[in-house]
C-alpha positions in Angstrom: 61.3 -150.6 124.2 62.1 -147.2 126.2 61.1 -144.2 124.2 64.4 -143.3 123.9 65.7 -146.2 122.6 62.4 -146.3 120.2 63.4 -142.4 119.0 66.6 -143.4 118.6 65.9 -146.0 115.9 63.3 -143.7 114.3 66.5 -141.2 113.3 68.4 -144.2 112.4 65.9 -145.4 109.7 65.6 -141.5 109.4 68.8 -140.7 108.3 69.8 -144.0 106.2 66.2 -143.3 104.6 67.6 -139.4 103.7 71.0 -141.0 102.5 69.8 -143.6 100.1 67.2 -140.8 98.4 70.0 -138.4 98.2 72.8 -140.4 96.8 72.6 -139.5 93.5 72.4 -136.2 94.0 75.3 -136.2 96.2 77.7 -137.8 94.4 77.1 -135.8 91.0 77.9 -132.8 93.4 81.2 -134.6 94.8 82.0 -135.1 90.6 81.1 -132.0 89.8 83.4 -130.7 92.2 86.6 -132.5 90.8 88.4 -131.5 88.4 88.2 -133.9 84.9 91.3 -136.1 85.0 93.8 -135.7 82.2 94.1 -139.2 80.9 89.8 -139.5 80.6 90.4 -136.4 78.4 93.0 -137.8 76.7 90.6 -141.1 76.0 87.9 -138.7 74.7 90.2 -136.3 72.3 91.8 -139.7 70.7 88.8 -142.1 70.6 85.3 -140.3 70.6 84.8 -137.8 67.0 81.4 -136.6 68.8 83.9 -134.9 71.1 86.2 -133.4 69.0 83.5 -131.8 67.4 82.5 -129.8 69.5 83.3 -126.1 70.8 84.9 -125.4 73.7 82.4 -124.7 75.9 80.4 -128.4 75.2 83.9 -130.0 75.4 83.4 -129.1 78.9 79.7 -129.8 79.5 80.8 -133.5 77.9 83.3 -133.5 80.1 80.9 -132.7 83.5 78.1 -135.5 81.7 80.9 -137.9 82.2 82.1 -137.3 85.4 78.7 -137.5 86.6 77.2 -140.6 85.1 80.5 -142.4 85.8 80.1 -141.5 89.5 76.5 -142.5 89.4 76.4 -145.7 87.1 78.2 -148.9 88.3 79.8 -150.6 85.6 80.6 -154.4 85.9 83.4 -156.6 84.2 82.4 -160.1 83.6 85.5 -161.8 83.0 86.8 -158.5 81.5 89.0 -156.1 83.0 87.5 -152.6 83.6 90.0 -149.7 82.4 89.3 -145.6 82.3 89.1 -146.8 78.4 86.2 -148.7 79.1 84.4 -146.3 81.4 84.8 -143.5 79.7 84.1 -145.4 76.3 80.8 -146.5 78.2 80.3 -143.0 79.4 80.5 -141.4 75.7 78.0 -144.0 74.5 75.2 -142.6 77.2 76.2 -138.9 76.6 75.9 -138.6 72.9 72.4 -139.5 72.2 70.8 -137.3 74.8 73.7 -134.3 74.6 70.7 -132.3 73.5 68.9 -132.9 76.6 71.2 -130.9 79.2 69.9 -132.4 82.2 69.2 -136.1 81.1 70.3 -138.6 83.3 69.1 -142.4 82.9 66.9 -143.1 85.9 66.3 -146.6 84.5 69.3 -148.0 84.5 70.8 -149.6 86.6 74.2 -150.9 85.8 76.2 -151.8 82.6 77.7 -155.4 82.3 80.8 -155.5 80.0 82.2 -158.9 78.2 84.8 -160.0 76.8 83.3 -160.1 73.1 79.9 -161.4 71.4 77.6 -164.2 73.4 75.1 -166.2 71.8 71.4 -166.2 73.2 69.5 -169.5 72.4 65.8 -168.5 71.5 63.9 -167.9 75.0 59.7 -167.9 75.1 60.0 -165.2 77.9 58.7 -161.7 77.7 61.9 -160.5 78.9 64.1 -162.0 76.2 61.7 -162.0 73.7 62.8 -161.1 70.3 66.5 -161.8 71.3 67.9 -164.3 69.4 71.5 -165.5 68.3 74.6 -163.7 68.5 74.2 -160.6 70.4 76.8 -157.1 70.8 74.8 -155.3 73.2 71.4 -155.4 75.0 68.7 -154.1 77.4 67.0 -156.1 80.0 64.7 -155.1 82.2 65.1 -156.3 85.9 62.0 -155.3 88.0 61.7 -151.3 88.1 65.0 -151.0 86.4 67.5 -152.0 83.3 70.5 -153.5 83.2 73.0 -153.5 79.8 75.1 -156.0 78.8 78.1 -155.1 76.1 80.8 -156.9 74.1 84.2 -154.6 75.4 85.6 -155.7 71.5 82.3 -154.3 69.7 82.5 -151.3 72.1 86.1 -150.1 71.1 85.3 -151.1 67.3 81.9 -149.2 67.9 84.5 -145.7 68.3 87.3 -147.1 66.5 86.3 -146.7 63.3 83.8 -143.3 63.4 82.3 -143.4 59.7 81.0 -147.1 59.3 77.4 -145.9 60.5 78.1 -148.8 63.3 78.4 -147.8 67.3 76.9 -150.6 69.7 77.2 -148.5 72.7 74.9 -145.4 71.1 73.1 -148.4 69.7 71.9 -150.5 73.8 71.9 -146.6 74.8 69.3 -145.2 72.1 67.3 -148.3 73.5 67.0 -146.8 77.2 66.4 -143.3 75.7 63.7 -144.9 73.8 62.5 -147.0 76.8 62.3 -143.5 78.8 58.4 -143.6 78.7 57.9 -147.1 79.9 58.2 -149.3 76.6 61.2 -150.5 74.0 59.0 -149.9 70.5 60.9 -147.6 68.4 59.0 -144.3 69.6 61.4 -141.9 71.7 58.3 -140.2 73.1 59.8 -138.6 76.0 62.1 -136.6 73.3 59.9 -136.7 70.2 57.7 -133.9 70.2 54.0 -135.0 70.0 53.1 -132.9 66.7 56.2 -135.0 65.1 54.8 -138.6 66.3 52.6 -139.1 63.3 55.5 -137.8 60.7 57.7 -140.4 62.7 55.8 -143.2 62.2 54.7 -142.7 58.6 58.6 -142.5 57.6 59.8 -145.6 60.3 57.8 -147.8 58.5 58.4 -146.5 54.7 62.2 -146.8 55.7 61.5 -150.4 57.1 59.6 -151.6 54.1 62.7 -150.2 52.0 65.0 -151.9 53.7 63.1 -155.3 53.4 62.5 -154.6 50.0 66.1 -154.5 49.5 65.9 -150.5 48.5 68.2 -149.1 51.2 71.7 -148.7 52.4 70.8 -148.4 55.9 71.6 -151.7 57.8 69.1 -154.9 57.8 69.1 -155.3 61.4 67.4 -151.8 61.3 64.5 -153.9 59.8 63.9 -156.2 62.4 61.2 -154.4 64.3 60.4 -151.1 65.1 62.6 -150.5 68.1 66.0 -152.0 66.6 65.4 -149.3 63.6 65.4 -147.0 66.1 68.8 -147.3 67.4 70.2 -148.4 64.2 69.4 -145.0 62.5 70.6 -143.3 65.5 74.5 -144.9 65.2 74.1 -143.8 61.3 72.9 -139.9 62.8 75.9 -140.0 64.7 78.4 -141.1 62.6 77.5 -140.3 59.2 75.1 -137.6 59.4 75.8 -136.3 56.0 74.9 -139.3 53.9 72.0 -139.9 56.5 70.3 -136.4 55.5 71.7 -137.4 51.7 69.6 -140.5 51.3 67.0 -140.0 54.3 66.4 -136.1 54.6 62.8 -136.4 56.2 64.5 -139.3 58.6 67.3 -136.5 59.5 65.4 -134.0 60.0 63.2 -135.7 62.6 65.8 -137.5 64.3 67.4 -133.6 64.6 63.9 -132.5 66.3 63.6 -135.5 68.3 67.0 -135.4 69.4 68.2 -131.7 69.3 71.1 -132.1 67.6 72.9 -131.6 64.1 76.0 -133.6 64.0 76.7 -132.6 60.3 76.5 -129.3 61.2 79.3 -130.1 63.9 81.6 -132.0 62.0 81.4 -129.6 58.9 82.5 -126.8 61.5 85.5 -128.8 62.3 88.7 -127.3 60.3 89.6 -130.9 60.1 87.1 -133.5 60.3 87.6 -135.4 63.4 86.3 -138.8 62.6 89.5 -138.5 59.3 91.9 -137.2 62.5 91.1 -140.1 64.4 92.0 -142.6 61.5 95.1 -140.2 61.1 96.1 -141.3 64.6 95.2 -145.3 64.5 97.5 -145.5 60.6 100.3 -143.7 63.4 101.0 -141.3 60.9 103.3 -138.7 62.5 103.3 -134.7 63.2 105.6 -132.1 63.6 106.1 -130.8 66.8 105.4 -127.3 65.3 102.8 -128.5 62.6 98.7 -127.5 63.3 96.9 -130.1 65.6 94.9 -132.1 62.9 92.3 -132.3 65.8 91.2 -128.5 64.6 92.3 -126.3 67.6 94.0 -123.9 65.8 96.8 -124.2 68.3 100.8 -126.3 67.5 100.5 -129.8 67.7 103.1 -129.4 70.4 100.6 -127.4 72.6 97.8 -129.7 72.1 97.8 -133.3 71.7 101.0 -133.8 72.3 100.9 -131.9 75.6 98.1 -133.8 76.6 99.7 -136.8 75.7 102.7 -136.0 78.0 100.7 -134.6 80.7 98.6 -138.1 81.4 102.2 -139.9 81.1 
């Protein structure tokens, strides 16, 4: 082999070498540079409370969050068509438990499988399926240095559907990966639980878990199952009923505010109207006036906000 010839292949490798480490980078500057799309804001302002609820100014920081993990994360259909409902469904689910975290992105995962609906997963012996058992919604499985998530599409549009039923299987598989963010599933967010709050954590996980099996609490069985299930389970209650979270569980809020930097009751009691009650406004297809204040809690017509946006992505 010449030395040229030999050179030449040395750039090749080089430069495909340079791509491949760069490619994430790249293509969250290539979303970053595009303006949001109408209709994925229209998704967002009819489907996801954790967006309405916020100012202006995180409205668009949600908005940037989405554009980039959608650009960066491969999401699969298995026997399922993929829609912007989907993907931007998906994308909410990633972006609300780490929101506090403005430069979070999930380095270990990567890609989310959607189905049709619920599977069934017949007890496996394997350390990679272990503890998974029966019919599943949503899961994280590791797949050498990486994860990949599987969700039901149907348990996924319920998840946002319905905003006050403490239930959201996408924030649910997603708390999972935030928790796996220092190597290990076990119920312990260490990479955003502040060490000095680690010991408070664990005392009140496990008197919330013994309340649960003791049949003491309102917050959902499955949370009892093991130490990383309660995890996410309180986290879809933080999210969509923060004020009869902190109600029943105020030490369990206020850690989970810490560990996550957030206060969603604080948010949705800021809202004029609160969004998850706007969103069931909009499901019953209860109608407006084209002059009558958005319900969403702009402060502008309904004629100059939803219903413009509604047109616009027509």
């Amino acid at each position: 082999m010449s030395y040229l010839v030999f050179a030449a292949l040395v750039a090749a490798v080089a430069f495909f070498f340079y791509r491949y480490v760069t490619r994430d980078k790249r293509l969250k500057q290539a979303a970053l540079a595009a303006d949001f799309p109408v209709a994925w804001r229209q998704i967002l302002s009819e489907r996801v409370a954790f967006y309405l609820s916020l100012t202006a100014g995180d409205k668009r920081r949600f908005e940037q969050k989405t554009q980039v993990f959608l650009a960066q994360t491969r999401i699969t259909g298995i026997q399922t068509d993929i829609d912007d409902t989907t993907r931007v469904l998906v994308a909410a689910s990633a972006i609300i438990p780490v929101f506090g975290f403005p430069d979070w992105e999930y380095g270990n995962l990567s890609e989310v499988l959607v189905v049709p609906d619920a599977w069934t997963l017949e007890k496996d012996p394997s350390k990679e399926f272990a503890g998974l058992q029966g019919t599943l919604l949503g899961s994280v499985q590791g797949f050498q240095t990486s994860h990949y998530m599987r969700l039901s599409k149907a348990s996924l549009e319920q998840g946002f559907r319905d905003a006050l039923d403490k239930q959201n299987v996408g924030i649910h598989e997603f708390a999972h990966l935030l928790d796996e963010a220092d190597g290990v599933i076990d119920g312990i967010p260490a990479v955003a639980l502040p060490a000095e709050l680690r010991p408070a954590w664990e005392a009140v996980m496990q008197r919330e878990i013994a309340a649960i099996r003791a049949g003491n609490s309102e917050i959902n069985d499955y949370a009892a199952t093991n130490e990383a299930e309660f995890f996410a389970v309180v986290t879809e209650y933080f999210f969509e009923k923060p004020e009869k979270l902190q109600e029943h569980h105020p030490e369990l809020y206020q850690l989970l505010s810490r560990a996550l930097r957030q206060n969603p009751k604080k948010r949705f009691l800021r809202s004029a109207v609160d969004p998850r009650e706007w969103l069931r406004s909009l499901r019953s297809r209860r109608k407006f006036g084209r002059n009558d204040p958005c319900p969403c809690g702009s402060g502008k017509k309904y004629k100059d906000c939803h219903l413009l946006q509604q047109a616009q992505a027509a």
